[in-house]
C-alpha positions in Angstrom: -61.6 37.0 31.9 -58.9 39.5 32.3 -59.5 42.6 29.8 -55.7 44.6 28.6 -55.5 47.7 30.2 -52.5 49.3 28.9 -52.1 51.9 31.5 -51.8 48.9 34.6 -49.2 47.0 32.0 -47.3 50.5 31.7 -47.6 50.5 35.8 -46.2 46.9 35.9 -43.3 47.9 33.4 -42.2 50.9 35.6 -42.3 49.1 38.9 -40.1 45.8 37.1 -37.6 49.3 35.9 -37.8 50.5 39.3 -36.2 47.4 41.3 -33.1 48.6 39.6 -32.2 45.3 38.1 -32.6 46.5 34.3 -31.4 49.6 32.4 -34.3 50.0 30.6 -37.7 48.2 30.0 -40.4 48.4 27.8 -43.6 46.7 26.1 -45.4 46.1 23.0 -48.9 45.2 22.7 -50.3 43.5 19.6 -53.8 42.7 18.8 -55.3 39.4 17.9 -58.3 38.1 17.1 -58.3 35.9 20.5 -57.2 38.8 22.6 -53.7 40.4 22.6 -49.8 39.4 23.2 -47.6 41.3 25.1 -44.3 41.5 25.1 -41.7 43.2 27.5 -38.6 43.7 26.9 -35.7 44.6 28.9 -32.0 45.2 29.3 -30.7 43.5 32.1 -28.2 45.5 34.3 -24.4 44.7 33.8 -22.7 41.8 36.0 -20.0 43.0 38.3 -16.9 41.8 37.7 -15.4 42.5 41.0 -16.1 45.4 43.6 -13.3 47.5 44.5 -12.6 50.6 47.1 -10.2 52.7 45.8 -8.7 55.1 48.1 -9.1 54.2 51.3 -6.3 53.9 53.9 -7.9 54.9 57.2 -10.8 52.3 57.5 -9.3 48.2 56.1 -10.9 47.6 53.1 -12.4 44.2 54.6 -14.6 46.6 57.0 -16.0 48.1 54.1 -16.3 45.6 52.2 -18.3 43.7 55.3 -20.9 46.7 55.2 -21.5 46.7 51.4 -24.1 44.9 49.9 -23.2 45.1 46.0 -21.1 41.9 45.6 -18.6 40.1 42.8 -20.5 38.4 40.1 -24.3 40.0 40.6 -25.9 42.2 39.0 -25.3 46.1 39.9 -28.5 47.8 41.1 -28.3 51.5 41.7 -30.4 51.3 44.4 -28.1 48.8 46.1 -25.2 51.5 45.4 -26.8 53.9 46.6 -27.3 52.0 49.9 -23.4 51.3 49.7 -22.4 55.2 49.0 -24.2 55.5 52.6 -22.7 52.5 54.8 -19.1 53.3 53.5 -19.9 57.1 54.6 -21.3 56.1 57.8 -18.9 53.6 58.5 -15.8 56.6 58.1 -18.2 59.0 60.1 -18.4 56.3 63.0 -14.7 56.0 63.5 -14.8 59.9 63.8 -12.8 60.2 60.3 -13.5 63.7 58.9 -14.5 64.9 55.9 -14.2 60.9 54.6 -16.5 60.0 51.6 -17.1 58.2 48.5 -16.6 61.2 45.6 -17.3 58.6 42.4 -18.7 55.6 41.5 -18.1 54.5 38.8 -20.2 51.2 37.0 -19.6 48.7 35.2 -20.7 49.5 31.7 -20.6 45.8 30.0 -20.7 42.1 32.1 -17.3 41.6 34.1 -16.2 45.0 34.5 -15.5 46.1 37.9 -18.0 48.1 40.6 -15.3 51.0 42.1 -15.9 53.2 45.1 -13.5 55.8 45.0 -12.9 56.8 48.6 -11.3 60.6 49.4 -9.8 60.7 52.3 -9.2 64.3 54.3 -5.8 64.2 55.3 -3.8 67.2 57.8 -1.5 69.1 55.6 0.2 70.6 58.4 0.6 71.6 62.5 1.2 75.2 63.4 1.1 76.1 67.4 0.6 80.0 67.6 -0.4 81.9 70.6 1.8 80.2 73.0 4.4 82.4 74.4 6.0 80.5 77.2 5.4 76.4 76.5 7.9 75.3 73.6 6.1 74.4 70.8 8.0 70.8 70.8 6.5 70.5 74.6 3.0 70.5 72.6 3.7 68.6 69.7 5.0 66.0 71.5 1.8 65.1 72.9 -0.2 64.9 69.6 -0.6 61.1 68.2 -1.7 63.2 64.9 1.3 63.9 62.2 1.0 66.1 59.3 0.0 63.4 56.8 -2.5 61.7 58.6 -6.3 61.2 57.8 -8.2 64.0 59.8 -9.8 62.3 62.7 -11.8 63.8 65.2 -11.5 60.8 67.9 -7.6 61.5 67.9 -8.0 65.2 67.5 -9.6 65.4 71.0 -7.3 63.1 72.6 -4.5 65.1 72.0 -6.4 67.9 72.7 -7.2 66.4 76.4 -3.6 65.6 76.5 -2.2 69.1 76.3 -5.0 70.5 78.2 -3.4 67.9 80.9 -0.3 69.2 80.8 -1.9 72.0 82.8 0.2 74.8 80.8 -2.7 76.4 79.7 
């Protein structure tokens, strides 16, 4: 014969909140003379309508999609966002893309509106070769894959570093 304990339903309230797959939940208990009746209530999350990744150019979209677990037609779980922010982040940081990250999410607010990941990516605003008083600064720059414009990455960066280093000039 179980006995109501409010403070283990309370427990069993929070921990249904904290899978993240309702925005708020609650309970009401109410006396009777052959024990009580509880009732929870909660307020589901909102279905995605679609996932979209705004913003990136660098990494294809299908290779972030591919590490992304929030998914078309499910319910968004801020945990499971969360756990998205990272991957896409990770997934920049392992192609040696600098400064690359998700700067907003924002979530759907009613069923069918979209999941978005806005993506920032760092891009070079310009070259400048200084200290070179005897190599052309065209004899550098034509060793460098990276262009003003480009997303900042580091994998490239040292590559054309190793290239002019090459050149023995220096």
């Amino acid at each position: 014969d179980d006995v109501y304990n409010a403070t283990e339903v309370a427990s069993a309230v929070r921990r249904l909140r904290d899978l993240g797959l309702c925005r708020t939940a609650s309970f009401d208990a109410v006396q009777r003379k052959d024990g009580y009746v509880i009732t929870i209530k909660i307020n589901e999350q909102p279905q995605i309508g679609e996932v979209i990744i705004d913003g990136a150019s660098a990494v294809p979209s299908r290779d972030l999609y591919a590490v992304i677990q929030s998914k078309d037609n499910t319910a968004v779980n801020p945990k499971t966002v969360q756990h998205d922010i990272a991957s896409i982040n990770a997934t920049y940081q392992a192609r040696g893309f600098l400064g690359c990250s998700v700067t907003n999410v924002t979530p759907p607010e009613d069923h069918g509106d979209p999941l978005i990941f806005d993506i920032q990516e760092t891009r070079l605003e310009s070259i400048q070769i200084t200290g070179n008083s005897l190599t052309k600064p065209y004899v550098i720059l034509r060793e460098l894959d990276t262009k003003p414009g480009d997303v900042l990455n580091t994998t490239t960066l040292k590559d054309d570093l190793r290239r002019v280093f090459n050149l023995n000039y220096f």
